[in-house]
C-alpha positions as CSV (number, residue, x, y, z in Angstrom):
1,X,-12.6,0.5,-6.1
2,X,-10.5,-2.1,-8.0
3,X,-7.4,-1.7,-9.5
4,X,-6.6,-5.4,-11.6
5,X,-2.7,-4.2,-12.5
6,X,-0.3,-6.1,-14.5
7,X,1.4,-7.4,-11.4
8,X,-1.2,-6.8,-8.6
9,X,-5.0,-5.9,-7.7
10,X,-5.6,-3.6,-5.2
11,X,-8.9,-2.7,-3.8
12,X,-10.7,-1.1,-1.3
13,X,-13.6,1.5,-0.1
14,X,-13.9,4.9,-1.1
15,X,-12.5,7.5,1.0
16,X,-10.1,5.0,2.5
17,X,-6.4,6.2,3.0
18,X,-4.6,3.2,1.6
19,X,-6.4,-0.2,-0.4
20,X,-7.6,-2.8,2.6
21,X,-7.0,-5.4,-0.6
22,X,-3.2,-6.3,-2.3
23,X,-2.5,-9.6,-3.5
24,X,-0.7,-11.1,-7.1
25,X,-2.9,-10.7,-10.1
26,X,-2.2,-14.2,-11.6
27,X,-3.7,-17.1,-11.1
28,X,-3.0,-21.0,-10.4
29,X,-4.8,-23.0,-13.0
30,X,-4.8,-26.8,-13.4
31,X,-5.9,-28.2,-16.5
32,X,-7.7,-31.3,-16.4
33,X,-9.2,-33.3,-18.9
34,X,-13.0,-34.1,-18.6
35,X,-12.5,-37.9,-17.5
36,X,-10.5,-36.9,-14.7
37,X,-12.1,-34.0,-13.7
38,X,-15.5,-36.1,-13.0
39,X,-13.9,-38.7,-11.8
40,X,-12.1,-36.6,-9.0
41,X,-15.7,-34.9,-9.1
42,X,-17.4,-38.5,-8.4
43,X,-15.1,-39.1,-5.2
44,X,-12.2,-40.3,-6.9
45,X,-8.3,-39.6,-5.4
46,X,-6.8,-36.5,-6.5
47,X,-3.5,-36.0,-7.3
48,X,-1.2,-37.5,-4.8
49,X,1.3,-34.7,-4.0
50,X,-1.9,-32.5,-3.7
51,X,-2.1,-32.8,0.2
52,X,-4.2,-30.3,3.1
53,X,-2.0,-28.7,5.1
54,X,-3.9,-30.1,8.3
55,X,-2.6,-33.2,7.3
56,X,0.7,-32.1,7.1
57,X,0.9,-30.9,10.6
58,X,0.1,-27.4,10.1
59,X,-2.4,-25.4,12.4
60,X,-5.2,-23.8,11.3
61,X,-4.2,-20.1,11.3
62,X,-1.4,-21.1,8.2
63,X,-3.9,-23.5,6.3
64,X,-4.9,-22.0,3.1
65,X,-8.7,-21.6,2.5
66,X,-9.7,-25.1,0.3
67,X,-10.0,-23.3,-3.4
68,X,-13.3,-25.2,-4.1
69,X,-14.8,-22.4,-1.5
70,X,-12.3,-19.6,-3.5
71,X,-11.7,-21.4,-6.5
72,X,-13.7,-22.4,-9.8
73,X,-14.3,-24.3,-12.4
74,X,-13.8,-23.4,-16.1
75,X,-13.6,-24.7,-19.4
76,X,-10.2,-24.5,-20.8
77,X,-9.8,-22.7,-24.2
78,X,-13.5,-23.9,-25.8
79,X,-12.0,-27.5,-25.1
80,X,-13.4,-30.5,-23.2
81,X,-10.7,-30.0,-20.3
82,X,-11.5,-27.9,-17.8
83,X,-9.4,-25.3,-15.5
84,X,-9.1,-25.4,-11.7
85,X,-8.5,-21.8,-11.3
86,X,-6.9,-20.4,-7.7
87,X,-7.3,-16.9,-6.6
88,X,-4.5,-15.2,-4.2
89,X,-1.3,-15.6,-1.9
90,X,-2.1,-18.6,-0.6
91,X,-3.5,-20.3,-3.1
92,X,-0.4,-19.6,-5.1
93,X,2.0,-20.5,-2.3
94,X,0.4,-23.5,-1.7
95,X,2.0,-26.6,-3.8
96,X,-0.1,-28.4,-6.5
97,X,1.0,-31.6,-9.1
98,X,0.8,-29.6,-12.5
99,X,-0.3,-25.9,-11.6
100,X,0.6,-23.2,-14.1
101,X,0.8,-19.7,-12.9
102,X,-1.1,-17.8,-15.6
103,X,-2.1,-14.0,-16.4
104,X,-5.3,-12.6,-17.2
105,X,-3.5,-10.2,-19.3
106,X,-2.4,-11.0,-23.3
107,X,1.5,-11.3,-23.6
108,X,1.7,-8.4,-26.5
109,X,-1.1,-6.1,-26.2
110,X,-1.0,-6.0,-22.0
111,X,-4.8,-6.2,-22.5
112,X,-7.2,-8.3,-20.3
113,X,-7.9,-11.1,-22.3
114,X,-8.5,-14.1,-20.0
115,X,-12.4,-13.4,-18.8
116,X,-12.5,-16.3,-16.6
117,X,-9.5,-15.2,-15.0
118,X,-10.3,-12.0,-14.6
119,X,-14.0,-12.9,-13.5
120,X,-12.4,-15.2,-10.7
121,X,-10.1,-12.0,-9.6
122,X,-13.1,-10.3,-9.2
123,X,-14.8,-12.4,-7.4
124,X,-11.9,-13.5,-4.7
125,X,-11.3,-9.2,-4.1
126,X,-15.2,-8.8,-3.6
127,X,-16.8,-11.9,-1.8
128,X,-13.7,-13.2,-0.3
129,X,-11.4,-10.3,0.3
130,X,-13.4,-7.6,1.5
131,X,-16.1,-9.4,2.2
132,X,-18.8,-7.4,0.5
133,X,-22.1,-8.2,-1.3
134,X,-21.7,-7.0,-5.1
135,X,-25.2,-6.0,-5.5
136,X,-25.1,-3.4,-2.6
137,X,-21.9,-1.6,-3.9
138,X,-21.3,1.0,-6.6
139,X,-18.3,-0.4,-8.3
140,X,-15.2,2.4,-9.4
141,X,-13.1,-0.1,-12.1
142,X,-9.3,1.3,-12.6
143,X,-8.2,0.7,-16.4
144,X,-5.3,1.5,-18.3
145,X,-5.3,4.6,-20.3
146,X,-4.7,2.1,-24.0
147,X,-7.7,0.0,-22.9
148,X,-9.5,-0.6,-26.2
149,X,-13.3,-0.4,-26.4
150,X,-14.2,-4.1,-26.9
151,X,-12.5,-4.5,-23.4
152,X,-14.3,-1.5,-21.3
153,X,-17.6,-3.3,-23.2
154,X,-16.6,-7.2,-22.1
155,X,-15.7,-5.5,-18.3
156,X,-18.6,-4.0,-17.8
157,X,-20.7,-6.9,-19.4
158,X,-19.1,-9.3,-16.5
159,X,-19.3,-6.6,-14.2
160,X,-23.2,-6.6,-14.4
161,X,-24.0,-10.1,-15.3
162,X,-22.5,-12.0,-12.9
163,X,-21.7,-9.2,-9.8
164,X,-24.9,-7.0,-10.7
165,X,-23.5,-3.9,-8.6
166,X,-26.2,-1.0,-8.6
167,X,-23.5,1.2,-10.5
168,X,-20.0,1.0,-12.4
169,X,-17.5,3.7,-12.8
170,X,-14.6,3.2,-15.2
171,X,-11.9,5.5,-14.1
172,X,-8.4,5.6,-16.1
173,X,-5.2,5.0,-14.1
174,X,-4.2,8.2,-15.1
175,X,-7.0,10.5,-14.0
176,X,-7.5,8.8,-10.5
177,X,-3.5,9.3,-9.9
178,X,-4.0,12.7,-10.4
179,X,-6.7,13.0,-7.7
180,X,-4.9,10.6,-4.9
């Protein structure tokens, strides 16, 4: 079950008393342009401010996971920049030269809009999260009860091209309230 809210995702098994998953739905994303993306790509020095925490003098259990194990790659806007995108508490609490804190979800409509971000969501609370393989899992998707056809379509399009679960369920908020 997933529940990608304006504010958090929560997510979890079925049958469960409470979600196992809770964490911020936006999403750190650093815009590069293409030069310096393959040059930092190639070996080159990242941004200077942009330092491990090992380094810093932290132990292991505070060190945020390294993004390019959570994280991905995406082109920005149909441009030739593209986005480092970061997924969850730490990634967000964790300081980066440049990083915008974005939202999957369109400023007037409060419709998904974002795919990559939402795709990147998806994939932290499945593989990273609860540690799950996608295509062994029925997927329940919570969506609001305005959700407009083109975006239950896109979801489910995502849903099964890059997770391929066996099934998807798309529940509205309002319905699955009514049964907790």
């Amino acid at each position: 079950m997933i529940d990608l809210g304006a504010s958090a995702v929560k997510a979890g098994y079925a049958g469960e008393e409470s979600p196992k998953v809770h964490f911020p739905s936006c999403v750190g994303a650093i815009t590069r342009d293409k030069d310096a993306a393959e040059a930092k790509a190639n070996g080159g020095a990242g941004d200077a401010r942009d330092v491990e925490m090992a380094e810093a003098g932290a132990d292991a259990s505070t060190t945020p996971k390294k993004e390019s194990d959570g994280g991905s790659k995406s082109k920005a806007n149909g441009s030739d920049a593209t986005r480092d995108l970061y997924v969850g508490h730490f990634a967000l609490n964790y300081r980066r030269e440049n990083m915008e804190v974005v939202s999957p979800f369109d400023e007037e409509t409060g419709l998904l809009s974002d795919w990559d971000l939402v795709e990147n969501i998806w994939r932290h609370t499945l593989t990273d999260r609860l540690h799950i393989d996608p295509t062994e899992h029925p997927v329940l998707l919570a969506e609001p009860n305005f959700n407009s056809k083109e975006c239950r379509e896109k979801s489910l399009e995502i849903l099964f091209e890059t997770f391929q679960p066996p099934a998807v369920f798309l529940a509205k908020n309002a319905c699955l309230s009514s049964y907790s």
